[in-house]
C-alpha positions in Angstrom: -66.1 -1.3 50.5 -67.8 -3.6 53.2 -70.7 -2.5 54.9 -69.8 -3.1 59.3 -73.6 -2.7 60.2 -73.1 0.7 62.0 -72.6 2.7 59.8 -73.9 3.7 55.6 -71.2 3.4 53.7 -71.0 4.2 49.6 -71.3 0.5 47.8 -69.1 0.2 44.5 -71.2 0.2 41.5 -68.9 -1.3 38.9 -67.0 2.1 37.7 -63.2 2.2 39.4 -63.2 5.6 39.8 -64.8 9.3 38.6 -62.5 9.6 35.6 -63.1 6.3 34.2 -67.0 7.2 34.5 -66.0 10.5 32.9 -63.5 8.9 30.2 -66.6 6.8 29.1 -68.8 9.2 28.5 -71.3 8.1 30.4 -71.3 11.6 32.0 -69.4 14.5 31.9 -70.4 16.5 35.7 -71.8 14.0 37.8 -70.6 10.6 39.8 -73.0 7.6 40.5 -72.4 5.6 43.5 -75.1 3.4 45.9 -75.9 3.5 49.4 -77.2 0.7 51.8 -79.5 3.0 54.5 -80.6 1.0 56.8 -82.7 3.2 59.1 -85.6 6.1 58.4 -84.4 8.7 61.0 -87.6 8.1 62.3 -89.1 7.3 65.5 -92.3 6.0 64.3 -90.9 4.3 61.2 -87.6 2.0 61.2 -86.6 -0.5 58.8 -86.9 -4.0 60.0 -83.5 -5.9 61.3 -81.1 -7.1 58.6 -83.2 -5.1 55.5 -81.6 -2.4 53.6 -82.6 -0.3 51.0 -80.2 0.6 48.4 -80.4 4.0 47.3 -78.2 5.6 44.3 -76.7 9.0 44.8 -75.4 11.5 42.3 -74.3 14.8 41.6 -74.3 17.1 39.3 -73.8 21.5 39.2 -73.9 21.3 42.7 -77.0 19.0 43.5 -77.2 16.0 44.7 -80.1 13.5 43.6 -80.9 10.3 45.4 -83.2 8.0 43.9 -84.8 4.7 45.1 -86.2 3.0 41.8 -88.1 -0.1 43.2 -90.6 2.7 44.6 -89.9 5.2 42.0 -88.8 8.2 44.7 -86.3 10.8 44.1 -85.3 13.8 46.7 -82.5 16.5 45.7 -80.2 18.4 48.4 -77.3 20.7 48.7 -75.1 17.7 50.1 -75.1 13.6 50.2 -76.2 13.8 53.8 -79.0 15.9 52.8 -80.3 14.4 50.1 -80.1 10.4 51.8 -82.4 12.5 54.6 -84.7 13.5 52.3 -85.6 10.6 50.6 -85.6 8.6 53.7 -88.4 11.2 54.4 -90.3 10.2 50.8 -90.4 6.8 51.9 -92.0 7.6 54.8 -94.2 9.8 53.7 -95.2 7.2 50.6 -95.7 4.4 53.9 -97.8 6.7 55.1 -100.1 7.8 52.1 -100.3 4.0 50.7 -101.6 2.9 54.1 -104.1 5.4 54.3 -105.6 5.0 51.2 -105.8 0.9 51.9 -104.3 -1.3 50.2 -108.1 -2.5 48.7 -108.0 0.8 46.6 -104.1 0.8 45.4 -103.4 -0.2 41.7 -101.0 -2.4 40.6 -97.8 -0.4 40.6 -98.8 1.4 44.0 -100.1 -2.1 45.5 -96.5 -3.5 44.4 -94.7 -0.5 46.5 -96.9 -1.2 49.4 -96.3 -4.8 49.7 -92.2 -3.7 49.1 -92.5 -1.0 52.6 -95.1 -3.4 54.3 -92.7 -6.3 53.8 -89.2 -3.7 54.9 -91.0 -1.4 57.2 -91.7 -1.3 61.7 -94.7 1.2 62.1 -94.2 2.0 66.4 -97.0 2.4 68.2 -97.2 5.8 70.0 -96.9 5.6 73.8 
């Protein structure tokens, strides 16, 4: 699939299709696939121009679980649209709670995460 720049669209992660995942037994009830977000939902937050996060999705017993590894965050929802709003929320919230806390305090892993959303992240000024 090709990404146009309007909208997120699911990015192939290497399996063809659900069955071949399945037929691998890799899993048995849910399907992996990856999508490129490239905005927060945010008014105060937005993701600077041309950076995307990847985030992988699956399902399973009617959950879905989106999880973005380089800052170790996870969210669960009823439905893909859900759950992608939900962890776009995390990474807010984790912007938020790294840069109160200063980045003179953070340990190595959290000061790693910070740099990541410092580097990725537009925080708008309030008007």
């Amino acid at each position: 699939m090709t990404y146009d720049g309007l909208f997120i669209q699911p990015v192939d992660t290497g399996f063809p299709n659900y069955s071949s995942v399945s037929d691998s037994g890799f899993t048995d009830s849910y399907f992996i696939s990856s999508e490129a977000i490239n905005d927060l939902n945010s008014n105060k937050y937005s993701l600077k121009n041309g950076v995307f996060f990847f985030i992988n999705v699956s399902e399973e017993d009617d959950c879905y679980r989106a999880e973005y590894d380089d800052l170790d965050l996870w969210a669960t929802g009823k439905n893909r649209q859900d759950v992608l709003v939900k962890i776009k929320k995390e990474i807010v919230l984790l912007y938020k709670e790294l840069e109160e806390i200063g980045e003179d305090k953070l340990g190595p892993i959290p000061l790693n995460w910070w740099k990541i959303l410092k580097d990725s992240i537009i925080k708008h000024e309030e008007t």
